[in-house]
C-alpha positions as CSV (number, residue, x, y, z in Angstrom):
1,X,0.0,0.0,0.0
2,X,1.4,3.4,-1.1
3,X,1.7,6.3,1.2
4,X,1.4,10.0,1.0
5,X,4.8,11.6,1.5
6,X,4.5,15.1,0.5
7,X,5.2,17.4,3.6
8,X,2.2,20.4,3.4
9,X,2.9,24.1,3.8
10,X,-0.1,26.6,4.5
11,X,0.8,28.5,1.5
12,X,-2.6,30.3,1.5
13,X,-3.0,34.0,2.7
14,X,-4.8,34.3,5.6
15,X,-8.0,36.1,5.0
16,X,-9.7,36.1,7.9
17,X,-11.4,39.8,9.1
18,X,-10.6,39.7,12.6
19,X,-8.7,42.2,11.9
20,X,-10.9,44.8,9.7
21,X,-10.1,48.5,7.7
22,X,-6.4,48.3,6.6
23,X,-5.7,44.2,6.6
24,X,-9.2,43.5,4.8
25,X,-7.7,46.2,2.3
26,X,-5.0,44.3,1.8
27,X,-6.6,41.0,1.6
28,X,-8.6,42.6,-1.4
29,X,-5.8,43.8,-2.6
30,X,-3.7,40.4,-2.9
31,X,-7.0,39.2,-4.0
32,X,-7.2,40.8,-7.2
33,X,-3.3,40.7,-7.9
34,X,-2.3,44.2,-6.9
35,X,0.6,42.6,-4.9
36,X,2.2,45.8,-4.8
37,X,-0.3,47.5,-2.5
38,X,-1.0,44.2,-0.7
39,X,2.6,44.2,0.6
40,X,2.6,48.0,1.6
41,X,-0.6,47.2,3.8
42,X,0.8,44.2,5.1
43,X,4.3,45.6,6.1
44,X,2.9,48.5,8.1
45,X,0.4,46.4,9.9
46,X,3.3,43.7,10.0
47,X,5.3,45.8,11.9
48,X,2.7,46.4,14.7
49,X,2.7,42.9,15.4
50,X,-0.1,42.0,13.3
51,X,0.6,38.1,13.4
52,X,-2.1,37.7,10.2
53,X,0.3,40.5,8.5
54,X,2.9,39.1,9.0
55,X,2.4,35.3,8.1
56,X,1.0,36.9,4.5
57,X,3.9,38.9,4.6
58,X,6.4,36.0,5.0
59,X,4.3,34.0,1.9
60,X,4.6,37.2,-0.2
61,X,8.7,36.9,-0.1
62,X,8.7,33.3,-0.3
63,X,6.5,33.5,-3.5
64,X,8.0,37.0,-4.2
65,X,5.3,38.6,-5.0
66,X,4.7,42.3,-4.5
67,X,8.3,42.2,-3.2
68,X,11.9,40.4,-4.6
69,X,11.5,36.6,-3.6
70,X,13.8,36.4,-0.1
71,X,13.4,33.2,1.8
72,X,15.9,34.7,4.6
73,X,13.2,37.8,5.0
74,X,9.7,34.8,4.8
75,X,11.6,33.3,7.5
76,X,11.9,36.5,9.6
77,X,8.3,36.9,9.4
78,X,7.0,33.5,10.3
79,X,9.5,33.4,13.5
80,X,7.8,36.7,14.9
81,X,4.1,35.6,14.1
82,X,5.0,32.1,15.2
83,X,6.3,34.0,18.7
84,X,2.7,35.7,18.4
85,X,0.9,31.8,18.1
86,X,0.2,32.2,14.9
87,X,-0.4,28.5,14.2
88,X,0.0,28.6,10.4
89,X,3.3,30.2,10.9
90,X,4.1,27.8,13.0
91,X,3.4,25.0,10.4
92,X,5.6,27.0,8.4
93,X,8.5,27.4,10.1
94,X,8.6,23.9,10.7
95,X,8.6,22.6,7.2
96,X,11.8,26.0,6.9
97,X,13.8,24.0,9.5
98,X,12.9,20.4,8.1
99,X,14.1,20.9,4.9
100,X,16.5,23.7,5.5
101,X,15.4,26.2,3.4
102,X,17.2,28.9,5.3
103,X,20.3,27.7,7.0
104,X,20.8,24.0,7.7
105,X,17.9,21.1,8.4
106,X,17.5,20.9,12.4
107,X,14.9,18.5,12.6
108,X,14.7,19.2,16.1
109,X,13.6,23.0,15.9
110,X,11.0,21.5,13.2
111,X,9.5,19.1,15.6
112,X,9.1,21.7,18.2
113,X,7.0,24.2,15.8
114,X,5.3,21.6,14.3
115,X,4.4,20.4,18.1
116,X,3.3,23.9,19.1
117,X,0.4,24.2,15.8
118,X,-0.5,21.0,16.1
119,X,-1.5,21.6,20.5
120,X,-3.2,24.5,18.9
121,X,-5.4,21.8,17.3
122,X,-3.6,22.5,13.5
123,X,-4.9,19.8,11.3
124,X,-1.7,20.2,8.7
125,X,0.8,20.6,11.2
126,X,-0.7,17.2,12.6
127,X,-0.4,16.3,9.8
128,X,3.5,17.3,9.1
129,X,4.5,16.2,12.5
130,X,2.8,12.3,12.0
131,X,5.4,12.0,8.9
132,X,8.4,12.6,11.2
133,X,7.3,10.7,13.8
134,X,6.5,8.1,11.4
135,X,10.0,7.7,10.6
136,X,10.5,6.2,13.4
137,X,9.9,2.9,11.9
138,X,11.2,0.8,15.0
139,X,9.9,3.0,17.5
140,X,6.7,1.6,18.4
141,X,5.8,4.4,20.8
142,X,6.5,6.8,17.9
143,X,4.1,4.9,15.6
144,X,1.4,5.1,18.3
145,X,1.5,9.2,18.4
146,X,1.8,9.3,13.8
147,X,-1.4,6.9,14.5
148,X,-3.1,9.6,16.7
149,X,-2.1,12.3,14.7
150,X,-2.5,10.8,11.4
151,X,-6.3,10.6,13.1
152,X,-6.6,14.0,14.1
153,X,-6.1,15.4,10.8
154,X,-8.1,12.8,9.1
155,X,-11.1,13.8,11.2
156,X,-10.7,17.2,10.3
157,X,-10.3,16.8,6.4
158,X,-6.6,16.6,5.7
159,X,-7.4,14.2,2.8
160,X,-3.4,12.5,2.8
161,X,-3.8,12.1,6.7
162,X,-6.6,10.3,5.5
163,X,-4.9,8.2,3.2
164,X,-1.8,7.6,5.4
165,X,-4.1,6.5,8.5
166,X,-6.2,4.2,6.0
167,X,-2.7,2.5,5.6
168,X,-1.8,2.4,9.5
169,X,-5.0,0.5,10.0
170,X,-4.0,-1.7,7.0
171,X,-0.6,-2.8,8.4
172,X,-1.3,-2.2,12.3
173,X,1.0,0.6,12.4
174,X,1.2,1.9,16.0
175,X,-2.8,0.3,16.2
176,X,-4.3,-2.6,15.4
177,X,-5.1,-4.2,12.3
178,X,-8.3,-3.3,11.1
179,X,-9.2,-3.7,7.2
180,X,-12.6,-2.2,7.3
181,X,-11.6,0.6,8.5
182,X,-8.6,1.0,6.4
183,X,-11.1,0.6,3.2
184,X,-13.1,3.2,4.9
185,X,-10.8,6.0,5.5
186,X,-9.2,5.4,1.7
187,X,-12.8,5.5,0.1
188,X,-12.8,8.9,2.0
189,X,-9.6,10.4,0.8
190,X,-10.6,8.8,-2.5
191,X,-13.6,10.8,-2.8
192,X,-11.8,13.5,-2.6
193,X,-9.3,13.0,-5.7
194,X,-6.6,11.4,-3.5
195,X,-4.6,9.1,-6.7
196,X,-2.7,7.1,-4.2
197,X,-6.1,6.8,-2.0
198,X,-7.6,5.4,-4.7
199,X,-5.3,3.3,-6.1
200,X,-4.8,1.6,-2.4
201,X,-8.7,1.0,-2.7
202,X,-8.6,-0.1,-6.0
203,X,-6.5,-3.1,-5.0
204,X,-8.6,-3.8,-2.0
205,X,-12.1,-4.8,-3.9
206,X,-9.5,-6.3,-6.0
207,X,-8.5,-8.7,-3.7
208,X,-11.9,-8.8,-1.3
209,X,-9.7,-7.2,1.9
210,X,-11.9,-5.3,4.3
211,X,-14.5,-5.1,1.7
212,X,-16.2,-7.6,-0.4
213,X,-14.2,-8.2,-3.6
214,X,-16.1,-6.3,-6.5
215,X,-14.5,-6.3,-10.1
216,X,-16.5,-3.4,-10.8
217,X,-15.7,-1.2,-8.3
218,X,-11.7,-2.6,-8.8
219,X,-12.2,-0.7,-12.1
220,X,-13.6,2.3,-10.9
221,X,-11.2,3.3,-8.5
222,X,-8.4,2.2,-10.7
223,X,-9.6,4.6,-13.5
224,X,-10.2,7.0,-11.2
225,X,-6.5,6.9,-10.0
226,X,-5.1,6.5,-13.2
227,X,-6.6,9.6,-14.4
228,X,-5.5,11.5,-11.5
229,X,-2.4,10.3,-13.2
230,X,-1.0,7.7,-10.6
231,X,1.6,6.1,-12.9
232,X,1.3,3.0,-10.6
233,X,-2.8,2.9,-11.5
234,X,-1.7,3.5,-15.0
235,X,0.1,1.0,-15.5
236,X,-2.1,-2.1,-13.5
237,X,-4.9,-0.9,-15.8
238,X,-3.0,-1.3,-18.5
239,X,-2.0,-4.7,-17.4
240,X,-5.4,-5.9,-17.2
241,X,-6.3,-4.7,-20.9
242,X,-3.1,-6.6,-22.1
243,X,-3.9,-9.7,-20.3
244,X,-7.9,-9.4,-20.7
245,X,-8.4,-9.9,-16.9
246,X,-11.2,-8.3,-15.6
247,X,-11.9,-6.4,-19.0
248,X,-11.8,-7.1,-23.0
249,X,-8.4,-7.7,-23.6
250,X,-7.6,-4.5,-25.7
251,X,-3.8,-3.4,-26.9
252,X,-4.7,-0.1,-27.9
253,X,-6.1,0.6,-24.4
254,X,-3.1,-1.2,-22.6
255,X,-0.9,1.0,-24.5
256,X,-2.4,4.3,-24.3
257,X,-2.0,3.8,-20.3
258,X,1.4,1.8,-20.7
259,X,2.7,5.2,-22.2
260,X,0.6,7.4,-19.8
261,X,2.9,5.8,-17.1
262,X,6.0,5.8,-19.2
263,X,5.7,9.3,-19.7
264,X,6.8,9.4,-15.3
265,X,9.5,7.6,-16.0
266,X,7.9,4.7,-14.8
267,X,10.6,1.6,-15.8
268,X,7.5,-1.2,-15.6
269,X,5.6,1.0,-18.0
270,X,8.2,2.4,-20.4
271,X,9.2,-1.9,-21.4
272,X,5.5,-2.6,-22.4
273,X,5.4,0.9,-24.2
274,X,8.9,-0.6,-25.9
275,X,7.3,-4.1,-26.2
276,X,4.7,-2.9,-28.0
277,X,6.1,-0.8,-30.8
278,X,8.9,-3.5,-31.1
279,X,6.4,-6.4,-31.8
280,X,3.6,-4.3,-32.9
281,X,0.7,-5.1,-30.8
282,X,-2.1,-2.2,-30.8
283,X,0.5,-0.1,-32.9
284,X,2.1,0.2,-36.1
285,X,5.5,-2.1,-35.9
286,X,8.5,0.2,-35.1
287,X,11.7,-1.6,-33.9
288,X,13.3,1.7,-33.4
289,X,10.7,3.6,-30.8
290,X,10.7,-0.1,-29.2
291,X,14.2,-0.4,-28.6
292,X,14.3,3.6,-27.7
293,X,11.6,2.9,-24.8
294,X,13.4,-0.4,-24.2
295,X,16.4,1.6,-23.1
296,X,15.1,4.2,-21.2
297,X,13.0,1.2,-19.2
298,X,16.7,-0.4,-19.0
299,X,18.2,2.9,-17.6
300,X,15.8,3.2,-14.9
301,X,16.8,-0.3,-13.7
302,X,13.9,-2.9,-15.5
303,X,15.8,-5.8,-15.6
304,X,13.2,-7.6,-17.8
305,X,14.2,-4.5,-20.4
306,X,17.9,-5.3,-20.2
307,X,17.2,-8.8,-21.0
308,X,15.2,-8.1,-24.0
309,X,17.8,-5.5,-25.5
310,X,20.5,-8.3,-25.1
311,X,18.1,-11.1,-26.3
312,X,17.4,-9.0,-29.6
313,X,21.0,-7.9,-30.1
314,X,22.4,-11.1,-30.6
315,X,19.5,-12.5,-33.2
316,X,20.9,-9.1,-34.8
Protein backbone atom coordinates (compact mmCIF):
# COMPACT_ATOMS: atom_id res chain seq x y z
CA UNK A 1 0.00 0.00 0.00
CA UNK A 2 1.42 3.43 -1.08
CA UNK A 3 1.75 6.32 1.24
CA UNK A 4 1.43 9.97 0.97
CA UNK A 5 4.79 11.60 1.46
CA UNK A 6 4.53 15.07 0.53
CA UNK A 7 5.18 17.36 3.58
CA UNK A 8 2.16 20.37 3.41
CA UNK A 9 2.87 24.09 3.77
CA UNK A 10 -0.08 26.57 4.45
CA UNK A 11 0.84 28.52 1.54
CA UNK A 12 -2.60 30.33 1.48
CA UNK A 13 -3.04 33.96 2.73
CA UNK A 14 -4.77 34.34 5.58
CA UNK A 15 -7.96 36.11 4.98
CA UNK A 16 -9.69 36.09 7.90
CA UNK A 17 -11.44 39.76 9.05
CA UNK A 18 -10.62 39.73 12.61
CA UNK A 19 -8.71 42.16 11.94
CA UNK A 20 -10.87 44.75 9.71
CA UNK A 21 -10.13 48.50 7.73
CA UNK A 22 -6.40 48.28 6.61
CA UNK A 23 -5.75 44.16 6.62
CA UNK A 24 -9.15 43.55 4.83
CA UNK A 25 -7.71 46.16 2.26
CA UNK A 26 -4.98 44.27 1.75
CA UNK A 27 -6.64 40.96 1.57
CA UNK A 28 -8.63 42.60 -1.43
CA UNK A 29 -5.83 43.80 -2.58
CA UNK A 30 -3.75 40.37 -2.89
CA UNK A 31 -6.96 39.17 -3.98
CA UNK A 32 -7.22 40.82 -7.18
CA UNK A 33 -3.30 40.75 -7.87
CA UNK A 34 -2.33 44.23 -6.89
CA UNK A 35 0.61 42.56 -4.89
CA UNK A 36 2.19 45.77 -4.75
CA UNK A 37 -0.32 47.46 -2.53
CA UNK A 38 -0.97 44.20 -0.68
CA UNK A 39 2.62 44.19 0.61
CA UNK A 40 2.63 47.95 1.62
CA UNK A 41 -0.55 47.21 3.84
CA UNK A 42 0.75 44.17 5.11
CA UNK A 43 4.29 45.62 6.11
CA UNK A 44 2.88 48.47 8.10
CA UNK A 45 0.38 46.41 9.88
CA UNK A 46 3.25 43.71 10.03
CA UNK A 47 5.30 45.76 11.89
CA UNK A 48 2.69 46.44 14.73
CA UNK A 49 2.68 42.95 15.35
CA UNK A 50 -0.09 41.97 13.28
CA UNK A 51 0.61 38.07 13.40
CA UNK A 52 -2.14 37.68 10.20
CA UNK A 53 0.29 40.55 8.53
CA UNK A 54 2.93 39.09 9.05
CA UNK A 55 2.38 35.33 8.15
CA UNK A 56 1.03 36.92 4.54
CA UNK A 57 3.93 38.93 4.59
CA UNK A 58 6.40 36.02 4.99
CA UNK A 59 4.34 34.04 1.92
CA UNK A 60 4.58 37.20 -0.22
CA UNK A 61 8.74 36.86 -0.11
CA UNK A 62 8.69 33.28 -0.27
CA UNK A 63 6.50 33.50 -3.54
CA UNK A 64 8.05 36.96 -4.23
CA UNK A 65 5.34 38.60 -4.99
CA UNK A 66 4.66 42.33 -4.47
CA UNK A 67 8.31 42.24 -3.17
CA UNK A 68 11.90 40.36 -4.63
CA UNK A 69 11.49 36.59 -3.56
CA UNK A 70 13.81 36.45 -0.08
CA UNK A 71 13.40 33.16 1.83
CA UNK A 72 15.87 34.69 4.58
CA UNK A 73 13.16 37.79 4.99
CA UNK A 74 9.73 34.78 4.84
CA UNK A 75 11.60 33.25 7.46
CA UNK A 76 11.91 36.54 9.56
CA UNK A 77 8.30 36.88 9.38
CA UNK A 78 7.00 33.50 10.28
CA UNK A 79 9.52 33.42 13.47
CA UNK A 80 7.79 36.70 14.90
CA UNK A 81 4.10 35.64 14.07
CA UNK A 82 5.02 32.07 15.21
CA UNK A 83 6.29 34.04 18.72
CA UNK A 84 2.75 35.70 18.43
CA UNK A 85 0.92 31.79 18.11
CA UNK A 86 0.21 32.25 14.92
CA UNK A 87 -0.36 28.54 14.19
CA UNK A 88 0.03 28.56 10.41
CA UNK A 89 3.33 30.19 10.93
CA UNK A 90 4.15 27.84 12.95
CA UNK A 91 3.35 25.00 10.37
CA UNK A 92 5.64 27.04 8.35
CA UNK A 93 8.52 27.38 10.12
CA UNK A 94 8.65 23.95 10.71
CA UNK A 95 8.62 22.63 7.20
CA UNK A 96 11.78 26.04 6.89
CA UNK A 97 13.77 24.02 9.45
CA UNK A 98 12.88 20.38 8.10
CA UNK A 99 14.05 20.91 4.87
CA UNK A 100 16.47 23.74 5.50
CA UNK A 101 15.37 26.23 3.37
CA UNK A 102 17.18 28.87 5.30
CA UNK A 103 20.32 27.74 6.98
CA UNK A 104 20.84 24.01 7.70
CA UNK A 105 17.85 21.14 8.41
CA UNK A 106 17.46 20.92 12.39
CA UNK A 107 14.85 18.47 12.61
CA UNK A 108 14.71 19.16 16.13
CA UNK A 109 13.62 22.97 15.85
CA UNK A 110 11.04 21.51 13.21
CA UNK A 111 9.48 19.12 15.63
CA UNK A 112 9.14 21.73 18.17
CA UNK A 113 6.99 24.18 15.82
CA UNK A 114 5.28 21.60 14.31
CA UNK A 115 4.36 20.40 18.10
CA UNK A 116 3.27 23.88 19.07
CA UNK A 117 0.41 24.15 15.80
CA UNK A 118 -0.46 20.95 16.11
CA UNK A 119 -1.52 21.57 20.50
CA UNK A 120 -3.18 24.53 18.89
CA UNK A 121 -5.37 21.79 17.30
CA UNK A 122 -3.61 22.55 13.49
CA UNK A 123 -4.94 19.76 11.26
CA UNK A 124 -1.71 20.19 8.73
CA UNK A 125 0.81 20.61 11.24
CA UNK A 126 -0.67 17.17 12.65
CA UNK A 127 -0.39 16.29 9.76
CA UNK A 128 3.49 17.25 9.09
CA UNK A 129 4.46 16.21 12.52
CA UNK A 130 2.83 12.35 12.03
CA UNK A 131 5.43 12.02 8.90
CA UNK A 132 8.35 12.65 11.20
CA UNK A 133 7.26 10.73 13.77
CA UNK A 134 6.54 8.14 11.45
CA UNK A 135 10.05 7.72 10.65
CA UNK A 136 10.45 6.25 13.42
CA UNK A 137 9.88 2.92 11.88
CA UNK A 138 11.23 0.78 14.98
CA UNK A 139 9.94 2.98 17.54
CA UNK A 140 6.69 1.57 18.35
CA UNK A 141 5.81 4.37 20.78
CA UNK A 142 6.51 6.81 17.87
CA UNK A 143 4.12 4.86 15.56
CA UNK A 144 1.35 5.10 18.26
CA UNK A 145 1.51 9.22 18.35
CA UNK A 146 1.78 9.28 13.80
CA UNK A 147 -1.40 6.87 14.50
CA UNK A 148 -3.07 9.58 16.72
CA UNK A 149 -2.08 12.28 14.73
CA UNK A 150 -2.52 10.80 11.36
CA UNK A 151 -6.33 10.61 13.08
CA UNK A 152 -6.64 14.04 14.08
CA UNK A 153 -6.06 15.36 10.78
CA UNK A 154 -8.09 12.82 9.06
CA UNK A 155 -11.12 13.85 11.18
CA UNK A 156 -10.65 17.22 10.28
CA UNK A 157 -10.34 16.85 6.42
CA UNK A 158 -6.63 16.61 5.65
CA UNK A 159 -7.37 14.20 2.76
CA UNK A 160 -3.38 12.50 2.80
CA UNK A 161 -3.84 12.15 6.65
CA UNK A 162 -6.56 10.26 5.49
CA UNK A 163 -4.95 8.16 3.17
CA UNK A 164 -1.78 7.59 5.39
CA UNK A 165 -4.09 6.54 8.47
CA UNK A 166 -6.18 4.20 6.00
CA UNK A 167 -2.68 2.55 5.57
CA UNK A 168 -1.84 2.39 9.49
CA UNK A 169 -4.99 0.54 10.00
CA UNK A 170 -4.00 -1.70 6.98
CA UNK A 171 -0.58 -2.84 8.42
CA UNK A 172 -1.35 -2.16 12.27
CA UNK A 173 0.99 0.58 12.44
CA UNK A 174 1.15 1.89 16.00
CA UNK A 175 -2.79 0.26 16.18
CA UNK A 176 -4.35 -2.65 15.38
CA UNK A 177 -5.11 -4.19 12.29
CA UNK A 178 -8.34 -3.27 11.09
CA UNK A 179 -9.16 -3.72 7.19
CA UNK A 180 -12.58 -2.25 7.26
CA UNK A 181 -11.63 0.60 8.52
CA UNK A 182 -8.61 0.96 6.42
CA UNK A 183 -11.08 0.64 3.24
CA UNK A 184 -13.05 3.25 4.94
CA UNK A 185 -10.77 5.98 5.51
CA UNK A 186 -9.19 5.41 1.66
CA UNK A 187 -12.78 5.48 0.13
CA UNK A 188 -12.78 8.94 1.99
CA UNK A 189 -9.56 10.42 0.78
CA UNK A 190 -10.58 8.78 -2.53
CA UNK A 191 -13.63 10.77 -2.75
CA UNK A 192 -11.84 13.47 -2.63
CA UNK A 193 -9.31 13.03 -5.73
CA UNK A 194 -6.57 11.36 -3.52
CA UNK A 195 -4.64 9.14 -6.69
CA UNK A 196 -2.70 7.10 -4.16
CA UNK A 197 -6.13 6.77 -1.99
CA UNK A 198 -7.57 5.41 -4.73
CA UNK A 199 -5.30 3.32 -6.06
CA UNK A 200 -4.78 1.64 -2.37
CA UNK A 201 -8.69 0.96 -2.67
CA UNK A 202 -8.57 -0.10 -5.96
CA UNK A 203 -6.50 -3.12 -5.00
CA UNK A 204 -8.64 -3.81 -1.97
CA UNK A 205 -12.06 -4.76 -3.85
CA UNK A 206 -9.55 -6.28 -6.04
CA UNK A 207 -8.48 -8.74 -3.70
CA UNK A 208 -11.87 -8.85 -1.32
CA UNK A 209 -9.74 -7.22 1.92
CA UNK A 210 -11.92 -5.32 4.34
CA UNK A 211 -14.48 -5.11 1.67
CA UNK A 212 -16.17 -7.60 -0.42
CA UNK A 213 -14.18 -8.22 -3.61
CA UNK A 214 -16.09 -6.30 -6.49
CA UNK A 215 -14.53 -6.25 -10.13
CA UNK A 216 -16.53 -3.36 -10.80
CA UNK A 217 -15.71 -1.16 -8.34
CA UNK A 218 -11.74 -2.61 -8.82
CA UNK A 219 -12.19 -0.72 -12.14
CA UNK A 220 -13.60 2.31 -10.91
CA UNK A 221 -11.20 3.33 -8.49
CA UNK A 222 -8.36 2.22 -10.75
CA UNK A 223 -9.58 4.59 -13.50
CA UNK A 224 -10.16 7.00 -11.25
CA UNK A 225 -6.53 6.92 -10.01
CA UNK A 226 -5.07 6.51 -13.19
CA UNK A 227 -6.56 9.62 -14.41
CA UNK A 228 -5.51 11.48 -11.53
CA UNK A 229 -2.44 10.29 -13.15
CA UNK A 230 -1.05 7.66 -10.61
CA UNK A 231 1.56 6.09 -12.88
CA UNK A 232 1.34 3.02 -10.62
CA UNK A 233 -2.79 2.95 -11.52
CA UNK A 234 -1.71 3.51 -15.02
CA UNK A 235 0.13 1.00 -15.53
CA UNK A 236 -2.11 -2.09 -13.46
CA UNK A 237 -4.90 -0.85 -15.81
CA UNK A 238 -2.98 -1.26 -18.46
CA UNK A 239 -2.01 -4.72 -17.40
CA UNK A 240 -5.44 -5.89 -17.24
CA UNK A 241 -6.28 -4.66 -20.90
CA UNK A 242 -3.08 -6.63 -22.05
CA UNK A 243 -3.94 -9.66 -20.33
CA UNK A 244 -7.92 -9.44 -20.70
CA UNK A 245 -8.42 -9.95 -16.89
CA UNK A 246 -11.20 -8.30 -15.58
CA UNK A 247 -11.89 -6.39 -19.02
CA UNK A 248 -11.78 -7.05 -23.05
CA UNK A 249 -8.41 -7.67 -23.60
CA UNK A 250 -7.58 -4.46 -25.73
CA UNK A 251 -3.80 -3.42 -26.92
CA UNK A 252 -4.72 -0.11 -27.87
CA UNK A 253 -6.15 0.59 -24.45
CA UNK A 254 -3.09 -1.18 -22.63
CA UNK A 255 -0.93 1.02 -24.53
CA UNK A 256 -2.37 4.26 -24.25
CA UNK A 257 -2.01 3.83 -20.32
CA UNK A 258 1.41 1.78 -20.72
CA UNK A 259 2.66 5.20 -22.22
CA UNK A 260 0.58 7.40 -19.81
CA UNK A 261 2.86 5.77 -17.11
CA UNK A 262 6.03 5.83 -19.18
CA UNK A 263 5.75 9.33 -19.65
CA UNK A 264 6.85 9.41 -15.31
CA UNK A 265 9.53 7.64 -15.99
CA UNK A 266 7.94 4.65 -14.78
CA UNK A 267 10.57 1.55 -15.77
CA UNK A 268 7.47 -1.17 -15.64
CA UNK A 269 5.58 0.97 -18.02
CA UNK A 270 8.20 2.40 -20.36
CA UNK A 271 9.25 -1.92 -21.36
CA UNK A 272 5.53 -2.63 -22.38
CA UNK A 273 5.43 0.88 -24.16
CA UNK A 274 8.86 -0.58 -25.90
CA UNK A 275 7.27 -4.10 -26.16
CA UNK A 276 4.66 -2.89 -28.02
CA UNK A 277 6.11 -0.76 -30.83
CA UNK A 278 8.89 -3.50 -31.12
CA UNK A 279 6.42 -6.39 -31.82
CA UNK A 280 3.58 -4.33 -32.94
CA UNK A 281 0.67 -5.14 -30.80
CA UNK A 282 -2.11 -2.20 -30.82
CA UNK A 283 0.46 -0.08 -32.93
CA UNK A 284 2.08 0.21 -36.13
CA UNK A 285 5.51 -2.08 -35.87
CA UNK A 286 8.51 0.20 -35.13
CA UNK A 287 11.66 -1.59 -33.87
CA UNK A 288 13.31 1.69 -33.41
CA UNK A 289 10.66 3.57 -30.84
CA UNK A 290 10.67 -0.06 -29.23
CA UNK A 291 14.24 -0.37 -28.58
CA UNK A 292 14.32 3.61 -27.69
CA UNK A 293 11.58 2.89 -24.83
CA UNK A 294 13.37 -0.39 -24.16
CA UNK A 295 16.36 1.59 -23.11
CA UNK A 296 15.10 4.20 -21.20
CA UNK A 297 12.99 1.16 -19.21
CA UNK A 298 16.70 -0.45 -18.98
CA UNK A 299 18.24 2.87 -17.55
CA UNK A 300 15.80 3.19 -14.92
CA UNK A 301 16.80 -0.33 -13.72
CA UNK A 302 13.93 -2.87 -15.48
CA UNK A 303 15.83 -5.83 -15.60
CA UNK A 304 13.23 -7.61 -17.79
CA UNK A 305 14.23 -4.48 -20.44
CA UNK A 306 17.94 -5.25 -20.16
CA UNK A 307 17.17 -8.81 -20.99
CA UNK A 308 15.24 -8.11 -23.95
CA UNK A 309 17.76 -5.51 -25.53
CA UNK A 310 20.48 -8.32 -25.07
CA UNK A 311 18.06 -11.09 -26.28
CA UNK A 312 17.41 -8.98 -29.64
CA UNK A 313 21.05 -7.86 -30.14
CA UNK A 314 22.35 -11.10 -30.63
CA UNK A 315 19.52 -12.50 -33.16
CA UNK A 316 20.85 -9.07 -34.84
Amino acid sequence: MKKTLKTLTASLFVVSLLFAGDFEEGVNSYLSKDYTKAYEIFSKLANENNSNAQYNLAIMYQKGLGVEKNLYESFVWLEKASNLGNVQAQNNLAYFYEHGLVGEKNKIKAIEWYEKASNSGYSIAQFNLAMLYEQHELDKEYQKKAFMLYEKAATQGVVPAQNNLARFYYFGFGTNKDMKKAAYWYEEAAKRNNDVAAFNLALMYYSGEGVAKDNDKTLYWLEKAATLENKFAQTQLADFYRSGELVKQDYEKALFWYFEAATQEYAKAQYYVGLFYYEGYGVPQDKEKGLFWMTKSKENGYSFADEFIKRVSKKD
